[in-house]
Structures are given as C-alpha cells and as structure tokens.
C-alpha positions as CSV (number, residue, x, y, z in Angstrom):
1,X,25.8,-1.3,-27.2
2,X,26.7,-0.2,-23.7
3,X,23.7,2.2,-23.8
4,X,21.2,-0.5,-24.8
5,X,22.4,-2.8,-22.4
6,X,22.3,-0.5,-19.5
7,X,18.8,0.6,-20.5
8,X,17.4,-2.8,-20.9
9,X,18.6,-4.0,-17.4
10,X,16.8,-0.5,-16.0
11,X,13.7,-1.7,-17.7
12,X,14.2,-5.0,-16.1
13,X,14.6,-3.8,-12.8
14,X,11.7,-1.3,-13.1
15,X,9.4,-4.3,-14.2
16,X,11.1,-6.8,-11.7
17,X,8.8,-7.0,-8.4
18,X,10.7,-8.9,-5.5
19,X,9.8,-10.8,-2.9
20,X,10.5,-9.9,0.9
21,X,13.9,-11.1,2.3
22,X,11.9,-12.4,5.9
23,X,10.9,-16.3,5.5
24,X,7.8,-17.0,5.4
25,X,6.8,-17.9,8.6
26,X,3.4,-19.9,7.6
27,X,0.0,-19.1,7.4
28,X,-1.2,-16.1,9.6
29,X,-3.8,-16.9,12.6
30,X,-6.6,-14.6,13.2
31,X,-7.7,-11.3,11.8
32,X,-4.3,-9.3,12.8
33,X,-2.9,-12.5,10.4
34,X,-5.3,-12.0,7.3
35,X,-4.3,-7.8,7.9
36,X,-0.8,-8.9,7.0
37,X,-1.2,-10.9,4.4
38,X,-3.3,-7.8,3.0
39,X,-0.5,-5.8,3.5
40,X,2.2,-7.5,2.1
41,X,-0.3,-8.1,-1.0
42,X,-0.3,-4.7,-1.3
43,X,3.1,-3.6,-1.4
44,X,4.0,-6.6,-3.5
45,X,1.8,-5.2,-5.8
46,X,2.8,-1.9,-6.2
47,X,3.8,-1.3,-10.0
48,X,7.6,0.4,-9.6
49,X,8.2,-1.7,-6.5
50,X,11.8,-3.4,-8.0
51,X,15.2,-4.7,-6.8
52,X,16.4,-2.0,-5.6
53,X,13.8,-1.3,-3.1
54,X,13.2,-3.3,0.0
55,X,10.5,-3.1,2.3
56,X,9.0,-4.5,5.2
57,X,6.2,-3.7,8.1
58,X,5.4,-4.6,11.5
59,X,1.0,-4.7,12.3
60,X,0.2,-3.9,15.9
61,X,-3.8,-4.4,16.3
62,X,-5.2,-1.5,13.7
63,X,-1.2,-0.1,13.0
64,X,1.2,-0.7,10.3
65,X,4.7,0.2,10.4
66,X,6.3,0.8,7.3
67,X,10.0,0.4,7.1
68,X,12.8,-0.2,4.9
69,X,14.1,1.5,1.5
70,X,13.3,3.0,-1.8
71,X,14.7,3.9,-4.8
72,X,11.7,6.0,-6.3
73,X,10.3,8.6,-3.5
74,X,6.7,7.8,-4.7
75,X,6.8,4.8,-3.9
76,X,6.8,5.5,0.2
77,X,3.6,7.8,-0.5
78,X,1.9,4.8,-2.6
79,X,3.1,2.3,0.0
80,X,1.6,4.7,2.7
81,X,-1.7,5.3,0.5
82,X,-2.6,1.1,-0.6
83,X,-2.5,0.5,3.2
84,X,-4.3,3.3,4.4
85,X,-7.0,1.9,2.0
86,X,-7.0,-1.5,3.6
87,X,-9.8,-2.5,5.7
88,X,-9.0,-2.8,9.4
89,X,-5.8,0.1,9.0
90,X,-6.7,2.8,11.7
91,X,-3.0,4.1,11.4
92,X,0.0,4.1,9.3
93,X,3.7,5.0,10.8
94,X,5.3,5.1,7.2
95,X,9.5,5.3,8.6
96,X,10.4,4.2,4.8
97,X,13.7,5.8,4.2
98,X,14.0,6.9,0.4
99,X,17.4,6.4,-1.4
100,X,19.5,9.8,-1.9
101,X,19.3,10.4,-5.8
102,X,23.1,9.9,-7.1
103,X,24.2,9.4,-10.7
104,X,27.6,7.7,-9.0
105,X,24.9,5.4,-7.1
106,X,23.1,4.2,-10.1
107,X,26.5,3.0,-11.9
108,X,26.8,0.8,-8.8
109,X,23.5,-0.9,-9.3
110,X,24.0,-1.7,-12.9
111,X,27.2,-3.2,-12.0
112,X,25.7,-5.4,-9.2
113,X,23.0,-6.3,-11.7
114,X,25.9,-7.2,-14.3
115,X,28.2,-9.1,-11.7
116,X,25.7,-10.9,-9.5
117,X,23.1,-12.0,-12.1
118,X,25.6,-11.9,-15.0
119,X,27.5,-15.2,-12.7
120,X,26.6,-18.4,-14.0
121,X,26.4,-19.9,-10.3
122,X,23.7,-17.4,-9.4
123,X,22.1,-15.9,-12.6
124,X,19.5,-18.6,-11.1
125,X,17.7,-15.6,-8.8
126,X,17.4,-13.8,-11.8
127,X,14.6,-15.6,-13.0
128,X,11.0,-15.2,-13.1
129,X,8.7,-12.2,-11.4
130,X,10.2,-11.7,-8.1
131,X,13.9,-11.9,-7.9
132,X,15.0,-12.9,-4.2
133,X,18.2,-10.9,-4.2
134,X,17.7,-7.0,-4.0
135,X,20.4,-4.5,-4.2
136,X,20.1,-1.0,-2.1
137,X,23.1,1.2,-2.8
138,X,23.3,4.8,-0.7
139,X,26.2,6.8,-1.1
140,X,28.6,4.3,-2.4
141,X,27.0,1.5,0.1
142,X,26.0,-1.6,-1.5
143,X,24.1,-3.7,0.7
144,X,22.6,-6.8,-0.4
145,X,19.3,-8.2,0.6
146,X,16.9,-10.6,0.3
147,X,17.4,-14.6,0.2
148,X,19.3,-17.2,-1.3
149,X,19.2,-21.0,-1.2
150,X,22.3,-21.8,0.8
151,X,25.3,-20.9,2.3
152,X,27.7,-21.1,-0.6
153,X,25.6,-19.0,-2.4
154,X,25.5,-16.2,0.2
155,X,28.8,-16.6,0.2
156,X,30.0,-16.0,-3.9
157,X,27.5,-12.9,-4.2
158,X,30.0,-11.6,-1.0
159,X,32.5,-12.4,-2.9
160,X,31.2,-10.8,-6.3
161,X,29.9,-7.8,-4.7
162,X,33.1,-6.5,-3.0
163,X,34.9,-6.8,-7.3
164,X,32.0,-4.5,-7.7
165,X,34.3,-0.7,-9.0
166,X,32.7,2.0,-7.1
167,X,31.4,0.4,-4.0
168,X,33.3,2.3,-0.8
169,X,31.3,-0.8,1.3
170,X,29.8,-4.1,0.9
171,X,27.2,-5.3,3.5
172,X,25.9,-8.8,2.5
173,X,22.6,-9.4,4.4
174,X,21.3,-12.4,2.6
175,X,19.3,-14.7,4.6
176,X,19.5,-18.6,3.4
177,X,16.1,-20.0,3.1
C-alpha cells in the first residue's frame, strides 16, 4: 500500500508543472518584455519540469540568465537548449544548480508532499496543473518555495514542514500573493 502510494505521488510530481514563485509583475513592455514572456513559456513548458524544481532567469538585452534548482540534471541542458532556440537569445549564462541525488533526500520530499498537501487547510495548492508551492530538498534541507494566498497560510506549511522526520533544516520562502 505504502509502495503504491509513494509511486503514485512520484508520478504526480513528475506530471505536476509549477508556476514561478516571483508575482507577476504585469504585462511586459517592449521587445526585451515579449523575450521574457518567451522565456518563461519555455521553461514552463518543459515536460519533467515538477515541484521539486524551481527556476528563474534574469534577460539583459540578447542574455538570459538561468538560475535556480533541479531535481533531474537534464533538465538544466533542456532549459539551456529551449532558450537558446528562442528568437532574439544571443547568449545563455545557464547558473542552474542541480540537486545532489540522495535516496535519504527523496524520503523527505514524499513526506513534504504527504504533510503539506495531505493538510486539509492547504491541500488547496495541490490542485490543478501548476501547484504554487514547490519543495527543493539538498542534503537534508527542505526549503519551501513558491506562493501562497496569505500569511496564515505561509505560516501552517512552516509549521508542518519543521514535523517533517528527516529534515536537518527548514527554510520557508513562500511569498504571499
């Protein structure tokens, strides 16, 4: 039962694309605007992209900057390779950092899948294609990103994440929208 549990919430997360923590600041101005929205299209997109991954990027003129963290190494050589392809990219600084691969680090995410989304009060962000709340967990780390809808909310996945067994540290870095 266990087993079927923990591989169904893999498949989830495999299948689950997220949404970037930053607000949305409006609609872009200009052509450096319509190059980010191209961007973040792009690695919004990308198939494997799930919540334990977060990313971001800065565009200067005809640069991106990659940045932020992945699970799955190939997905900071697809990232790289989508917005290479991108009309109007002259150069990509990819600085994604990609997870260490730790058996120890996976039982953490499961349980932050279980105790987060398993709470009544906020199985809410579980829903629908892009879950706001992302979980990136390096050697026993758990740090939680992304956004929530208010303060108290913020405040019970703190809460939740430091009963999470295993996690040496909790970081909560949810924004509220």
């Amino acid at each position: 039962m266990k087993d079927r549990i923990r591989m169904k919430l893999f498949a989830i997360a495999a299948l689950a694309v997220t949404a970037f923590a930053q607000p949305n600041p409006g609609p872009p101005a200009g052509a450096a605007g319509k190059l980010s929205e191209q961007v973040r299209h792009e690695l919004v997109m990308m198939p494997y992209y799930g919540i334990f991954d977060q990313l971001a990027f800065q565009v200067d003129g005809d640069k991106v900057t990659l940045l932020g963290e992945v699970y799955r190494p190939t997905l900071k050589s697809e990232a790289e390779r989508r917005v290479k392809s991108l009309a109007g990219v002259a150069e990509v600084d990819n600085q994604i950092r990609v997870l260490p691969v730790s058996p120890f680090d996976d039982q953490i995410r499961l349980a932050s899948i279980r105790t987060i989304y398993g709470n009544p009060a906020l199985s809410r962000y579980s829903l629908g294609a892009q879950p706001p709340i992302r979980f990136i967990v390096e050697n026993g780390t758990l740090t939680l990103k992304g956004s929530v809808m208010n303060a108290m909310d913020r405040n019970l996945a703190g809460i939740l994440a430091h009963s999470i067994p295993g996690a040496f540290e909790v970081r909560n870095e949810l924004v509220v929208n």
